[in-house]
C-alpha positions as CSV (number, residue, x, y, z in Angstrom):
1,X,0.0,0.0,0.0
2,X,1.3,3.7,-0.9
3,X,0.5,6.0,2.1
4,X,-0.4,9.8,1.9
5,X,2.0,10.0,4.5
6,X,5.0,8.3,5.6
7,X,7.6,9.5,8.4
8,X,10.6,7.5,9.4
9,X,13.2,8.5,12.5
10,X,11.8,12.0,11.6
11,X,14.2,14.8,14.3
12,X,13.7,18.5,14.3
13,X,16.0,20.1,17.0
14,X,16.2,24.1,17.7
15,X,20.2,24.7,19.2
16,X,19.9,22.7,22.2
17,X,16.2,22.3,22.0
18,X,14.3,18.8,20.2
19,X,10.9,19.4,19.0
20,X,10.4,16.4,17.5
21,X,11.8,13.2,19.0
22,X,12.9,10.7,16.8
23,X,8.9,9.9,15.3
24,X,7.7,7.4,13.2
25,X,3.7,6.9,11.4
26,X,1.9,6.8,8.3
27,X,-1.2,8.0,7.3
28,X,-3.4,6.1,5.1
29,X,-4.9,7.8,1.7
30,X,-8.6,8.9,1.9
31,X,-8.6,9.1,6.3
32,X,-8.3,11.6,9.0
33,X,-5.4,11.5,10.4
34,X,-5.0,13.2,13.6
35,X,-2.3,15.0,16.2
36,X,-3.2,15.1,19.4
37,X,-1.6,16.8,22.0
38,X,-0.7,19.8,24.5
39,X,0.0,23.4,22.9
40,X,4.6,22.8,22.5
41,X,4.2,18.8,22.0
42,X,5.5,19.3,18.2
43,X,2.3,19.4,16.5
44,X,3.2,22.2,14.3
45,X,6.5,21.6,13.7
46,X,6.0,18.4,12.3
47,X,2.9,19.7,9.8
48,X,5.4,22.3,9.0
49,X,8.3,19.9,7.8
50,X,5.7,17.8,6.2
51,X,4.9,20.8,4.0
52,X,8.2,21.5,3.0
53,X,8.4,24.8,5.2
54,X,11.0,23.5,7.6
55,X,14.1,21.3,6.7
56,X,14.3,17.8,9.4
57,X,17.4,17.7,11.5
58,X,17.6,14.4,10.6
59,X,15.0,11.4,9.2
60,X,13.5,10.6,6.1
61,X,10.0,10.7,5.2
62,X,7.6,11.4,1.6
63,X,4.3,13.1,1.0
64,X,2.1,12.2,-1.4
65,X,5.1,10.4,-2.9
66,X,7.7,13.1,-2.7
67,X,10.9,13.3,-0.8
68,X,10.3,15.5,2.0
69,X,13.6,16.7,2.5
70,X,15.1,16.4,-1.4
71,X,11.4,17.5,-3.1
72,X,9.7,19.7,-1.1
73,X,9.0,22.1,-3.2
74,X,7.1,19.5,-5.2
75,X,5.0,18.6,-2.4
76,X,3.5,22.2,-2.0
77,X,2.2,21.6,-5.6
78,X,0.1,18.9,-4.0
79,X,-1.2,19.8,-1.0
80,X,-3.6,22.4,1.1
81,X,-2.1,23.8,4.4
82,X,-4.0,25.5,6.8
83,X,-1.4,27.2,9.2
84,X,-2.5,27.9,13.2
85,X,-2.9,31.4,12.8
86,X,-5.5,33.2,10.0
87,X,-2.6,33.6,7.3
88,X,-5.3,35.7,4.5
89,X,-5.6,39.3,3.9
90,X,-7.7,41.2,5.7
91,X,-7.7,44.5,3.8
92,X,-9.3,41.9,0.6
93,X,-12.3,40.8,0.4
94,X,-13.6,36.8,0.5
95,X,-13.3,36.4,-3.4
96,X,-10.7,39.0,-3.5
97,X,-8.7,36.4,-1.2
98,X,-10.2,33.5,-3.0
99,X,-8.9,34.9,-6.7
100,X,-5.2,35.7,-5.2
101,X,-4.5,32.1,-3.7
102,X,-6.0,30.4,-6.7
103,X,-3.3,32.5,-8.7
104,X,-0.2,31.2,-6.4
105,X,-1.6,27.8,-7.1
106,X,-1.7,28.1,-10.5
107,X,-4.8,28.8,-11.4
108,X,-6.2,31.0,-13.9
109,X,-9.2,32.0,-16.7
110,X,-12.4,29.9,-16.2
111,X,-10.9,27.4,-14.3
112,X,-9.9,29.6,-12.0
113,X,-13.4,30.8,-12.0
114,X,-15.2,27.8,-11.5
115,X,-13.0,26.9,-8.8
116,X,-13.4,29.9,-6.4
117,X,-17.3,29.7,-7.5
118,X,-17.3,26.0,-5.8
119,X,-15.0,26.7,-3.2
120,X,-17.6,29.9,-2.2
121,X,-20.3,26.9,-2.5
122,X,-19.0,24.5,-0.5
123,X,-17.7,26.9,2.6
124,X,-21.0,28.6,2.4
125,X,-19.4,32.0,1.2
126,X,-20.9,32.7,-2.1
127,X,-23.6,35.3,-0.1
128,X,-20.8,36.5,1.7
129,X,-18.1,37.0,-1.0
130,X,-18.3,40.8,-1.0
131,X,-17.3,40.8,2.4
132,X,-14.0,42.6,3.7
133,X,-12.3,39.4,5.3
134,X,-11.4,41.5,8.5
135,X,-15.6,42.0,9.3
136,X,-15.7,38.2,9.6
137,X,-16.1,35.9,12.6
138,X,-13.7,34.1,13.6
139,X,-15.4,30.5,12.5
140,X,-16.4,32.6,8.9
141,X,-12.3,33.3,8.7
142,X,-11.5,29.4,9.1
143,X,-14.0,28.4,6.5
144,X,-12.3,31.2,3.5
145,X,-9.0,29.8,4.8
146,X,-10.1,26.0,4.2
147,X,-11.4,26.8,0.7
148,X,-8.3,28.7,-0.2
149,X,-6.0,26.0,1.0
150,X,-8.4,23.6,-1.1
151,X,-9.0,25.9,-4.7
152,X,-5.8,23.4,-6.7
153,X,-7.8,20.3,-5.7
154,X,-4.8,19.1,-3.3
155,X,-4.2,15.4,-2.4
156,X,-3.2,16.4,1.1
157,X,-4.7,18.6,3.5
158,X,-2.8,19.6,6.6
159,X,-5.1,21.3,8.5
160,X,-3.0,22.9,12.2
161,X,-5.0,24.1,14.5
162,X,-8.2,24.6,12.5
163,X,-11.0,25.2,14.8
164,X,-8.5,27.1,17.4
165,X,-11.0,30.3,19.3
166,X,-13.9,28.7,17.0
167,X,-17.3,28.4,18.8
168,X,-19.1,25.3,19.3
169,X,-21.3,25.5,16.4
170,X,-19.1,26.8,13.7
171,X,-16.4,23.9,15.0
172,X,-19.3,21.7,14.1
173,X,-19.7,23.0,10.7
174,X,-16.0,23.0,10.4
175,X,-15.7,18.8,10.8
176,X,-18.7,18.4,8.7
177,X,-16.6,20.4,5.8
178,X,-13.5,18.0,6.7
179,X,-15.9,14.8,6.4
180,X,-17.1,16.0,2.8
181,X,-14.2,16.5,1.6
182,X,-12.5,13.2,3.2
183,X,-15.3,11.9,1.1
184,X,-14.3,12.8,-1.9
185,X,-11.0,11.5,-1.3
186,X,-8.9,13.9,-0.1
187,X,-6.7,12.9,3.0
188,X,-6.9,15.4,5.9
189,X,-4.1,15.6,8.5
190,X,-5.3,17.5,10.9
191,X,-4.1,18.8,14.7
192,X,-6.2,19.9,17.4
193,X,-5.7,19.7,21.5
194,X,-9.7,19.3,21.2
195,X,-10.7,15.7,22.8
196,X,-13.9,15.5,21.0
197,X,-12.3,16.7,18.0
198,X,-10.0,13.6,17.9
199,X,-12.9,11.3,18.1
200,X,-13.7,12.4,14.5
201,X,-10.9,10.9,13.2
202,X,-10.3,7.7,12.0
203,X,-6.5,7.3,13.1
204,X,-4.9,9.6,16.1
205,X,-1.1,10.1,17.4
206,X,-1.1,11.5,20.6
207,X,2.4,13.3,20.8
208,X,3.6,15.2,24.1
209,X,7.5,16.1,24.3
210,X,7.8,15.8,21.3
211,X,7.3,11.9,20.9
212,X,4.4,9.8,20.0
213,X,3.6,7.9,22.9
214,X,-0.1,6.2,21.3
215,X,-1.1,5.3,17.9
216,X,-4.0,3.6,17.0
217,X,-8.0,4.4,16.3
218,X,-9.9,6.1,19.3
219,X,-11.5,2.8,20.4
220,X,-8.2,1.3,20.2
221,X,-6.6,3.7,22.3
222,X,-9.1,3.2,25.1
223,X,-8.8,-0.1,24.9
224,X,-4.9,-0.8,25.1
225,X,-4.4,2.1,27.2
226,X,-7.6,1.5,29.9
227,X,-8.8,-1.6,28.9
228,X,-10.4,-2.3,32.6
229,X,-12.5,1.3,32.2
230,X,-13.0,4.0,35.0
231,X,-14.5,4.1,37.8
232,X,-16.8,7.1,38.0
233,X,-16.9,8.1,42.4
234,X,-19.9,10.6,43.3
235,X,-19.1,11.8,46.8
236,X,-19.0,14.4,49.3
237,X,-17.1,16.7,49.6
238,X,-15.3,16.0,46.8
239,X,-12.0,17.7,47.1
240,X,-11.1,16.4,50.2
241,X,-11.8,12.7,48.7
242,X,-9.4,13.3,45.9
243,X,-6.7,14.2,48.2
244,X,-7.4,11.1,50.9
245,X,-7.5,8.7,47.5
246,X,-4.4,9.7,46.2
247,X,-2.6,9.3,49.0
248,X,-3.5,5.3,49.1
249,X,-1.0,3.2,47.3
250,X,-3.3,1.2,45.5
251,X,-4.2,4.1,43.7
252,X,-2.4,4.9,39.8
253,X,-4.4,7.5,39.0
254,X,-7.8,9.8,40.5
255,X,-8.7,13.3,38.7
256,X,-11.4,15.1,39.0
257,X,-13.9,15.0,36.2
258,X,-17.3,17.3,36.6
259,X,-19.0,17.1,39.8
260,X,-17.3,13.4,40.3
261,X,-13.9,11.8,40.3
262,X,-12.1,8.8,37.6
263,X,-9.9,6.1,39.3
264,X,-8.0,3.7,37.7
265,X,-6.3,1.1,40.1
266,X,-3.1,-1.0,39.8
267,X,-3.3,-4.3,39.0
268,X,-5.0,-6.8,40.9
269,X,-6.8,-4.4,42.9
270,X,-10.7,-4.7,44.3
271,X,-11.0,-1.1,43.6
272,X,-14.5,-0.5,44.5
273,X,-14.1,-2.5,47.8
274,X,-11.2,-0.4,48.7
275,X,-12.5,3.0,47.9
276,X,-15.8,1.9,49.6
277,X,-13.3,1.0,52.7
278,X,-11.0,4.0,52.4
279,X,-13.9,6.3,52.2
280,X,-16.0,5.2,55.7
281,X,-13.0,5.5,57.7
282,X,-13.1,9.3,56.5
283,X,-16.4,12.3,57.0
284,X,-16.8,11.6,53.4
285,X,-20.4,10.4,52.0
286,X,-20.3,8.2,49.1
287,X,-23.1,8.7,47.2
288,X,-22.4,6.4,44.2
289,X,-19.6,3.8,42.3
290,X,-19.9,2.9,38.7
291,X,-17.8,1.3,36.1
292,X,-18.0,3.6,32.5
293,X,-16.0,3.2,29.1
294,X,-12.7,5.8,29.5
295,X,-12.7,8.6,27.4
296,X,-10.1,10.2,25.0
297,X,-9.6,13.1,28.0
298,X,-8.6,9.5,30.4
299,X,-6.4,8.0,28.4
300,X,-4.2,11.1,27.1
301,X,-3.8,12.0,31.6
302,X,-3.4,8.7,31.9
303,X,-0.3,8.4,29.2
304,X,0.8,11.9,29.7
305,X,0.9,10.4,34.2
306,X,3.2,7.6,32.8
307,X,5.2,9.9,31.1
308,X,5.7,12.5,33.8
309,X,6.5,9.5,35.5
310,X,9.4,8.1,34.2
């Protein structure tokens, strides 16, 4: 099989600094492919070297069949970036943006025409094309950004940081874009520190330090990574709980998550027999135990815990 995406022993060091540590993956064509991870975990660099704007330190890898470090300008030919911060013009306005791009990509005459009139289509800009860019929302921004970044029909979309400031709703709209055009079979790689936004995808990293410490789909993940679930401990007060569990030994892990608290336990423990225990001998009132299915939030603490650990 020829991946979209393929990164071997891939380094990127600044002086003494390394922001990427030594990573491997591919991405398949025609999925989501996903980074998740802390704001500094290497995200961005990484989407950066993949679209030729930053040289490796050392490590090979190609995109959309090209060398990235001997062809990178022929990988920009192929693919749509999305950079973290809004990168159009403000003082132009949406098809005034739109028309500009399409020219750096090569576009031009009716094709060019028909291009930024389905790109206005699909982002939901065509009433909107008169617009100054800077009058915008901020979710109204991200959607002129994706269509420029998609007007040469790219293989490749590297999307960093799409939805960043976005509200709910337009953040919404924004993944029902990425699923049309995943669709049509573009491949999106796409970063986000959102938990529910890596549940969209069909294959996650989860990079911190630099290194990719879990690869795999999101029920994969929560599988290998909590495979006995969570218990879910209503009591009160709560605080006070939290501190008197994590002191007990038996304990690997106890956060607070809404108006409750998620253990895990080490191995071979009667969890729920011990808290129950733990919890009487304390002025604490537990109200209710229950076993749930961990969520993406549980198992990037509970990765991130054995990192910080060793």
């Amino acid at each position: 099989m020829t991946y979209a995406v393929a990164v071997e022993d891939l380094v990127k060091t600044f002086d003494h600094f390394v922001a990427v540590d030594h990573i491997h993956f591919q991405v398949n064509r025609g999925e989501i492919f996903c980074f998740l991870g802390p704001n500094g975990a290497g995200k961005s660099t990484t989407i950066r070297m993949l679209c030729g704007l930053l040289m490796p330190t050392s490590g090979k890898g190609n995109v959309a069949g090209y060398d990235m470090v001997k062809e990178p300008e022929r990988i920009k030919q192929v693919i749509g970036y999305m950079s973290q911060k809004f990168s159009l013009y403000d003082d132009l306005t949406v098809q005034e943006n739109l028309h500009f791009f399409g020219g750096i990509y090569g576009l031009s005459g009716k094709r060019l025409r028909e291009r930024e009139e389905e790109a206005l289509e699909k982002a939901n800009l065509r009433e909107l094309r008169n617009r100054m860019t800077r009058t915008l929302p901020v979710g109204w921004k991200q959607r002129l950004a994706l269509a420029c970044a998609l007007l040469h029909q790219p293989e490749i979309v590297f999307l960093d940081e799409p939805t960043s400031g976005v509200d709910p709703i337009s953040r919404r709209d924004f993944w029902r874009l990425i699923q049309e055009m995943v669709e049509r079979g573009i491949t999106v790689f796409v970063t986000t520190h959102y938990m529910d936004e890596a549940e969209y995808c069909h294959r996650l990293a989860l990079i911190y330090r630099g290194k990719i410490i879990a690869l795999g789909t999101p029920t994969e993940l929560k599988m290998k990574t909590l495979s006995k679930g969570i218990l879910e401990v209503s009591c009160d007060p709560l605080i006070p709980a939290l501190e008197v569990l994590k002191k007990a030994t038996w304990i690997s892990e106890a956060a607070v998550f809404g108006d409750g608290l998620h253990l895990i336990g080490k191995e071979g423990v009667d969890l729920e027999q011990e808290v129950q225990t733990l919890l009487t001998t304390h002025p604490i009132h537990l109200k209710r135990m229950e076993w749930i299915r961990p969520s993406l939030e549980d198992v990037f603490v509970s990765l991130i815990e054995k990192e910080n650990d060793r």
